[in-house]
N, C-alpha and C positions, 0 to 999 in steps of 0.2 A: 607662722605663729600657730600656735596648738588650742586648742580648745578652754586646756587648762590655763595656759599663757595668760589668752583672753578675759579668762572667769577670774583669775587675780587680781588682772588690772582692774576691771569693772569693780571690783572688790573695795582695792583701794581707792578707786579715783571716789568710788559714792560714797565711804567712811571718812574720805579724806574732808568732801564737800560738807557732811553731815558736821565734823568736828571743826571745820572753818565758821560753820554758823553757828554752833554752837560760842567760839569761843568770841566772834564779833558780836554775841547779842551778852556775853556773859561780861564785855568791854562797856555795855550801858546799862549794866543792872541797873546802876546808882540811881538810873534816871526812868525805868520800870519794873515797879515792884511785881509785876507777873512773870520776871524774867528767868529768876529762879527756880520756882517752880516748874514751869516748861526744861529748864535745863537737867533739874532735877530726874525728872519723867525720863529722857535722852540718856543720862548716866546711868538708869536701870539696864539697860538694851544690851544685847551681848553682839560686838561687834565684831567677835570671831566666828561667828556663825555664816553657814555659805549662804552667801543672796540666795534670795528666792528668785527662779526663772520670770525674766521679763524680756517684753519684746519693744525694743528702741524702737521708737519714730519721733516725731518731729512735727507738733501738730500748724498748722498753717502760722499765726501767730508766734512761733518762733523766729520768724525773721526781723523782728524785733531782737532779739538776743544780741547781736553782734554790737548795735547802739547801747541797749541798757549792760550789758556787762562794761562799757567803757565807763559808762557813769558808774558801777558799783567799785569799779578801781576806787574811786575818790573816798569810797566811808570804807570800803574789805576788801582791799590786796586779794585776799588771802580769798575771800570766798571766789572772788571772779577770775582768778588762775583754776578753781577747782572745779568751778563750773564749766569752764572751758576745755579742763581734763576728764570731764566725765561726761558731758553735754551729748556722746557716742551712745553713754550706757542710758540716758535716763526715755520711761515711755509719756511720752507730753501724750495729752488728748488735749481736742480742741474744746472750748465753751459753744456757747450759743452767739455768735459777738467773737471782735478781736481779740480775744484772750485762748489762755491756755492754761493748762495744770500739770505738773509732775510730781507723783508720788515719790517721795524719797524714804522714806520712814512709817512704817506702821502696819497695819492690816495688810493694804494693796501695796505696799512698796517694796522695793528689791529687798531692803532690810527689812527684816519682819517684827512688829511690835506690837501687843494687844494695848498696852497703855498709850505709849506715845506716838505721836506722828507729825511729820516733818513732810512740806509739800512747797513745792513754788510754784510763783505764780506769774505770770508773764502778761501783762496786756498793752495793747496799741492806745494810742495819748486819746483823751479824753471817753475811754472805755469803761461802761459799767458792767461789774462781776457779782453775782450773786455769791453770798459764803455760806454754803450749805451748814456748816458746824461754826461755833466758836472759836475764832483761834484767836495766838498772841501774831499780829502782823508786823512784821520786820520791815522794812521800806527798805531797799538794796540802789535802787534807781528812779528817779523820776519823783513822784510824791502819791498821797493818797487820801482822799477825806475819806474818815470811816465811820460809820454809829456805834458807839461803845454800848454795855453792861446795862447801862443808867441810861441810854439814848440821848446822848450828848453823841451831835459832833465834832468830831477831830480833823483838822492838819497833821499828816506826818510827813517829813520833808525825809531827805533820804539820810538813813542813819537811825532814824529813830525808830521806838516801837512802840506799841501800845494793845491791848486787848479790844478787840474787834466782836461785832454779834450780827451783822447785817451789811448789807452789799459792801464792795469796797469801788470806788470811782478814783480814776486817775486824775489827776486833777492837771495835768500838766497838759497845754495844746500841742506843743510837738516832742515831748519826750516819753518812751513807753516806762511802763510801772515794771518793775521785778524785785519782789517781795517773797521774803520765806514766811508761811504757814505756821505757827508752831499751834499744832491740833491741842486743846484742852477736852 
């Protein structure tokens, strides 16, 4: 395989994952009105542009992935074959704690975007994650109590989303969290 081979695939698999999330969070607008907006942000991005150099690893905390992708089969097909197809390209860094992050979207991610940004998140069952920024949080596997805008919390079971401002906790004892970011 060639260089260039490589840098296409990597290309597609992370646009490919980017428009799988895209189209599974735009499947429950109905049911989050922040949903749009985020989607919104995403269809500005020009996703014929070459990734920005990134260097794949695989932070501790991924060994989780193999369980939460089986649960994200059940709410997105579609994301958890993509993630499985790109899972090569993306660079996880570890948290502080059983979790992890992968930029997919934005500033720091292969695709490059000053507005928007797309990031997952991975943690080990009963894991608290600090959220540096706002974002709209995706639930893909497992669940997550969050503090919202207003600091109410929330239940999100997997499938759903809601806008997030403050740590996220798994709330599940034996199932890991894997969650898309959508940065505001």
């Amino acid at each position: 395989m060639t260089v260039q081979q490589a840098a296409r695939d990597a290309h597609h698999d992370i646009t490919w994952l980017i428009g799988a999330l895209a189209r599974a969070l735009f499947a429950r607008a109905d049911d989050c009105a922040a949903a749009v907006p985020a989607l919104e942000k995403i269809a500005g991005c020009d996703f014929n542009a070459p990734l920005a150099p990134v260097t794949p690893s695989l932070g501790h905390a991924c060994r989780h992935l193999p369980h939460a992708a089986i649960g994200a089969l059940e709410v997105a097909e579609e994301v958890a074959m993509a993630l499985a197809a790109c899972l090569e390209h993306l660079p996880w860094r570890d948290g502080e704690g059983d979790w992890a992050l992968a930029d997919v979207l934005g500033a720091e991610g292969p695709v490059r975007h000053d507005s928007a940004g797309l990031r997952l998140l991975i943690a080990g069952p009963e894991t608290t994650t600090p959220l540096a920024e706002e974002a709209l949080v995706f639930v893909l596997s497992g669940a997550a109590d969050i503090r919202d805008a207003e600091g109410a919390l929330r239940h999100l079971k997997a499938g759903e989303a809601h806008p997030a401002r403050e740590a996220i906790m798994n709330a599940q004892p034996r199932t890991p969290l894997l969650a898309g970011l959508f940065l505001r």
